[in-house]
matplotlib code that plots the C-alpha trace (Angstrom):
import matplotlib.pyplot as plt

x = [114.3, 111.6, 112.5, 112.0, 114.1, 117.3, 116.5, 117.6, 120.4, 122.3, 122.6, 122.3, 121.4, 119.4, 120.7, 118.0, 118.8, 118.9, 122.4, 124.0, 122.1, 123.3, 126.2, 124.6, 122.8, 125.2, 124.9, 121.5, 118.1, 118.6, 116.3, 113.3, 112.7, 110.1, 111.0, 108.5, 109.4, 108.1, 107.8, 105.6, 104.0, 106.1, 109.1, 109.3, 108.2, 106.7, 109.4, 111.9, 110.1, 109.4, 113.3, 113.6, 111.2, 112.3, 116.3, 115.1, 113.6, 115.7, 119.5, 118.6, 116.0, 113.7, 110.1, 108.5, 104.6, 103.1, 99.9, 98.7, 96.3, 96.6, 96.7, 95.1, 97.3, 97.5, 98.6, 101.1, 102.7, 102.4, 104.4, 107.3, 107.7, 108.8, 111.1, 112.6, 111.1, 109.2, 106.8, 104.4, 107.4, 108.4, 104.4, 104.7, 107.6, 105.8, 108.5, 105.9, 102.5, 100.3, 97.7, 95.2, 94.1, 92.4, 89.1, 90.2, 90.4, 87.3, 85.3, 83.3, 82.8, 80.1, 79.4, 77.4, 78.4, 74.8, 72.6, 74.7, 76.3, 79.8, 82.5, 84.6, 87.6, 88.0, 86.5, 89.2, 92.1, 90.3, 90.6, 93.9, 95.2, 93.3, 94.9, 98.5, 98.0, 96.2, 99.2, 102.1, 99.9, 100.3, 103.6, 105.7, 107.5, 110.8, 110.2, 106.6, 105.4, 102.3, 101.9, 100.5, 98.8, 98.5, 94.8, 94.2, 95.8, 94.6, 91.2, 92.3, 93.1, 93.6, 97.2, 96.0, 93.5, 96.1, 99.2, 97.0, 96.3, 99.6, 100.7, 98.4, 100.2, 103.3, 102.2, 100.6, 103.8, 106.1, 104.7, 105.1, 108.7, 109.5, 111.5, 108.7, 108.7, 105.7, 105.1, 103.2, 102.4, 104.9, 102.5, 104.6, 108.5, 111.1, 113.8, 111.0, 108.3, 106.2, 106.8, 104.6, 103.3, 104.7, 107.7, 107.7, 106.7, 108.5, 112.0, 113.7, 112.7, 113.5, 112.5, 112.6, 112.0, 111.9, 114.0, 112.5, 115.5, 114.1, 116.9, 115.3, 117.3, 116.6, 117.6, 117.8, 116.5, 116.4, 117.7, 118.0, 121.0, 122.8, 125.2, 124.2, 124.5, 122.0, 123.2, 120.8, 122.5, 120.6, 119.2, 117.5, 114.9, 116.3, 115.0, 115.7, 114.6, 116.1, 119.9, 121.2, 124.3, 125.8, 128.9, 127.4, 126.1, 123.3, 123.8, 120.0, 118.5, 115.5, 112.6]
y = [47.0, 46.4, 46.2, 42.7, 42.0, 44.5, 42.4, 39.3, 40.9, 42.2, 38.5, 38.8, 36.0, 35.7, 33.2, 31.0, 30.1, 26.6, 24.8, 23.3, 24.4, 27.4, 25.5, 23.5, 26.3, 28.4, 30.8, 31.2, 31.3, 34.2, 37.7, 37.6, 34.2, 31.4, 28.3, 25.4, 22.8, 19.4, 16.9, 14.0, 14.3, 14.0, 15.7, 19.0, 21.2, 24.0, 24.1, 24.3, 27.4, 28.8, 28.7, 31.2, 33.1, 33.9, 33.6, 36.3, 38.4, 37.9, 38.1, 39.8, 42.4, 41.1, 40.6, 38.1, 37.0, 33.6, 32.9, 28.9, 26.7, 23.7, 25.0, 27.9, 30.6, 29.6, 26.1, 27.1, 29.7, 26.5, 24.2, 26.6, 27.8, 24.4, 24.8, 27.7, 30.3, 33.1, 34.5, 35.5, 38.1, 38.8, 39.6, 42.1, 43.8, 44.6, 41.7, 38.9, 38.6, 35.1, 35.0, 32.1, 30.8, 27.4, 28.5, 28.7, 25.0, 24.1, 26.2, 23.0, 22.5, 24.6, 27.1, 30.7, 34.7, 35.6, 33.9, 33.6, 30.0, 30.2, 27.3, 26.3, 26.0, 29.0, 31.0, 29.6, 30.8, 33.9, 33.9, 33.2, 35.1, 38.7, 37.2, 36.9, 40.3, 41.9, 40.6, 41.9, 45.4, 45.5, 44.2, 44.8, 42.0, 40.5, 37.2, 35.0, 31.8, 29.8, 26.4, 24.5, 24.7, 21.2, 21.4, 24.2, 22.6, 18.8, 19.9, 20.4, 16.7, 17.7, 19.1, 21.3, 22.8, 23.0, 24.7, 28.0, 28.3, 27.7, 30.4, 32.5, 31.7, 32.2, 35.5, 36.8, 35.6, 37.2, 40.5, 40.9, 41.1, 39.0, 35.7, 33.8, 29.9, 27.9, 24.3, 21.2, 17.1, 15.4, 12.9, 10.8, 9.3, 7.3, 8.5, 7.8, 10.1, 12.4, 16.0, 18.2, 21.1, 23.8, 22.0, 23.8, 27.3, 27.9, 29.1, 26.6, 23.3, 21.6, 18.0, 16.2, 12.8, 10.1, 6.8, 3.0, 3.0, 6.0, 8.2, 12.1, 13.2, 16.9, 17.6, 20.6, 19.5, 23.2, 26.4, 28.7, 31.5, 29.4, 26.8, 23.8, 20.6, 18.1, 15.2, 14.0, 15.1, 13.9, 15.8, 15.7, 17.1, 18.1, 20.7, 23.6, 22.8, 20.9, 20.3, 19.6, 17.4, 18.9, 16.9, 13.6, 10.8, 9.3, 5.3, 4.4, 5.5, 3.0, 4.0]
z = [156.5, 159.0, 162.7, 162.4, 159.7, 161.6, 164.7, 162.8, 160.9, 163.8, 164.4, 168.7, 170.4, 174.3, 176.3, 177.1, 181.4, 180.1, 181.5, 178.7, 175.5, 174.7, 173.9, 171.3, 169.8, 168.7, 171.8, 172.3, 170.6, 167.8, 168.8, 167.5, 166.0, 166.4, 168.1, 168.6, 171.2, 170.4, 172.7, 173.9, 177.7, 180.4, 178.2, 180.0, 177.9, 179.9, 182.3, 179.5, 178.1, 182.1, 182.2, 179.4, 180.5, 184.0, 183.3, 180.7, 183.3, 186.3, 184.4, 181.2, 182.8, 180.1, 180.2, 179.3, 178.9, 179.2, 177.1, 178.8, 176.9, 179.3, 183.1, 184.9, 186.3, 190.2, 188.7, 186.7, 189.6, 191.9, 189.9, 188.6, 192.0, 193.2, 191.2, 192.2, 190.0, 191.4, 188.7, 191.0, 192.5, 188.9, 187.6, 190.9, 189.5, 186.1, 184.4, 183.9, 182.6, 182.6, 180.3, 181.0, 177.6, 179.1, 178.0, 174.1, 173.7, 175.6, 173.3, 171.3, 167.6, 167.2, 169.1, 169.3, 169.1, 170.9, 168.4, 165.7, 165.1, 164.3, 163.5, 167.3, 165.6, 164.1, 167.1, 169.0, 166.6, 167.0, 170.3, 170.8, 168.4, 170.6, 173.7, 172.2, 171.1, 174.4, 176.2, 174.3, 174.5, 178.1, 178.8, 175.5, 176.1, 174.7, 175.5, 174.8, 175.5, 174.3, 175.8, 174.1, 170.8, 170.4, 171.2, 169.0, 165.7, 166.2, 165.6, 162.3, 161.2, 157.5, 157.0, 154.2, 156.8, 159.9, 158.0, 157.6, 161.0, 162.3, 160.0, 161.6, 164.9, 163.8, 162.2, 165.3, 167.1, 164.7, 164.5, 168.7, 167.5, 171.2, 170.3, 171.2, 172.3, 171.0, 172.3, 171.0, 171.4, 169.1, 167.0, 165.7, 166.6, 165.5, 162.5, 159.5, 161.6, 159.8, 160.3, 161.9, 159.9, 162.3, 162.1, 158.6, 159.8, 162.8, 162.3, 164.7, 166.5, 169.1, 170.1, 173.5, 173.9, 176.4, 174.5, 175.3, 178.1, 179.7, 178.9, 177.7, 174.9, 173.0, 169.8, 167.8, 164.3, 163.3, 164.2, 160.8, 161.0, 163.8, 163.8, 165.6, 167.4, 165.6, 167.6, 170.2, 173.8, 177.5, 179.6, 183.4, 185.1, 188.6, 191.5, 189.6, 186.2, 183.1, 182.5, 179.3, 179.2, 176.1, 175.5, 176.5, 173.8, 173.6, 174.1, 174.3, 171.0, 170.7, 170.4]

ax = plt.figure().add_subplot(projection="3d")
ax.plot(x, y, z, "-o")
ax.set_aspect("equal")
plt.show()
C-alpha cells in the first residue's frame, strides 16, 4: 500500500481553521485528499483556502504552500493580513511558501520556446504543473493551495479536451501527498446546473454561492470517506475570515 493509499486508510482528518465547517464535514477535510472549492466571484474563495492554510501552520505546526494564478505575492500578503493572518511572519519561520503563478495564465495561445512555436495552452499546464512541483520540493508541505485554475481550464472549451488536463492537476496534486485545496469560477448555478469536469476528479467539493437575496450559502456536494452535511448552511465574511453557521437553514434559496 502506497503512502498515499495508508494516508487515506488511517482515516485522520486536519481541521481546516474554518469556524463551523468542520462540523458539517465530518471533522475535517480527510489527509491527503483533493478538494476543489467552487464558487462564483465575490464568494471567498481564497480566503477560505488562506484559513486552512495558516490555521494549519499556526495550530497544527503544519506547512503549507500557496501556488496563485490570479494575484501577485505582495497582493496576496496585503489582503490576508487584513484579516489577521500573518503569512509573511509564517514564510519567515520556514512554515509558508507563496508561489506566484500569475504569469502562467497570461502566457497567449501561441506562443515560442526560443524559436520553436509551441501550443499556449499546453505550455501553461506545463508550467504550472513544474511550479506545483518546485514548491512542494522546497517546503514538503502538508497542506497546498492553487487558486485558481479557472483560467487555466477555460481555455479548453471542449469537455473532452479539459478533463485530461484537470487530471493532470489533480495528478500533480496528488502525488505531493499534502491535502491540497484547489479553487475555480463556478460556470453554471441553479439545481439543474451542469457539472464541472473537476467536479468529477477531485475527491471532495465544495460550493459557495451568493443566493438572489444576498445570503452566501456553502454546500458540501461531495466529500468521499466522510459523512456529511449536504444541506446548504450560511455563512459570513467578517474581520477575521469566513464563518460558517452550521446549524442554521437556509430561507433564501433563489437563485
Amino acid at each position: 500500500m502506497s503512502t498515499q493509499q495508508n494516508a487515506a486508510a488511517t482515516g485522520r482528518k486536519l481541521p481546516t481553521g474554518i469556524p463551523g465547517l468542520d462540523s458539517i464535514i465530518d471533522g475535517g477535510f480527510a489527509d491527503g485528499r483533493i478538494v476543489l472549492v467552487l464558487g462564483e466571484p465575490g464568494t471567498g474563495k481564497t480566503i477560505f483556502c488562506s484559513q486552512f492554510l495558516y490555521s494549519g501552520a499556526t495550530e497544527q505546526n503544519e506547512k503549507g504552500v500557496f501556488i496563485g494564478m490570479n494575484e501577485p505575492q505582495n497582493r496576496f500578503m496585503s489582503e490576508m493580513a487584513a484579516l489577521g493572518m500573518d503569512f509573511q511572519e509564517l514564510e519567515k519561520q520556514g512554515k509558508f511558501a507563496y508561489i506566484d503563478a500569475t504569469e502562467v495564465r497570461r502566457i497567449p495561445e501561441q506562443a515560442k520556446v526560443g524559436r520553436i512555436p509551441v501550443g499556449g495552452r499546453e505550455l501553461s499546464l506545463v508550467n504550472l504543473i513544474d511550479m506545483i512541483q518546485d514548491g512542494i520540493q522546497k517546503l514538503a508541505p502538508k497542506r497546498v493551495v492553487i487558486d485558481s485554475i479557472s483560467d487555466l481550464v477555460f481555455r479548453y472549451p471542449a469537455v473532452d479536451e479539459r478533463r485530461p488536463v484537470v487530471l493532470d492537476i489533480v495528478e500533480t496534486l496528488t502525488a505531493t501527498q499534502a491535502t491540497c485545496l484547489m479553487t475555480s469560477e463556478l460556470s453554471s448555478t441553479g439545481a439543474d446546473r451542469i457539472l464541472q469536469p473537476e467536479e468529477y476528479l477531485a475527491e471532495g467539493v465544495v460550493l459557495l454561492r451568493i443566493m438572489r437575496g444576498g445570503t452566501r450559502t456553502i454546500q458540501i456536494s461531495k466529500m468521499r470517506g466522510s459523512k456529511v452535511d449536504i444541506k446548504p448552511r450560511p455563512y459570513s465574511i467578517k474581520d477575521k475570515g469566513i464563518e460558517i453557521y452550521s446549524t442554521e437553514e437556509v430561507y433564501d434559496q433563489t437563485r
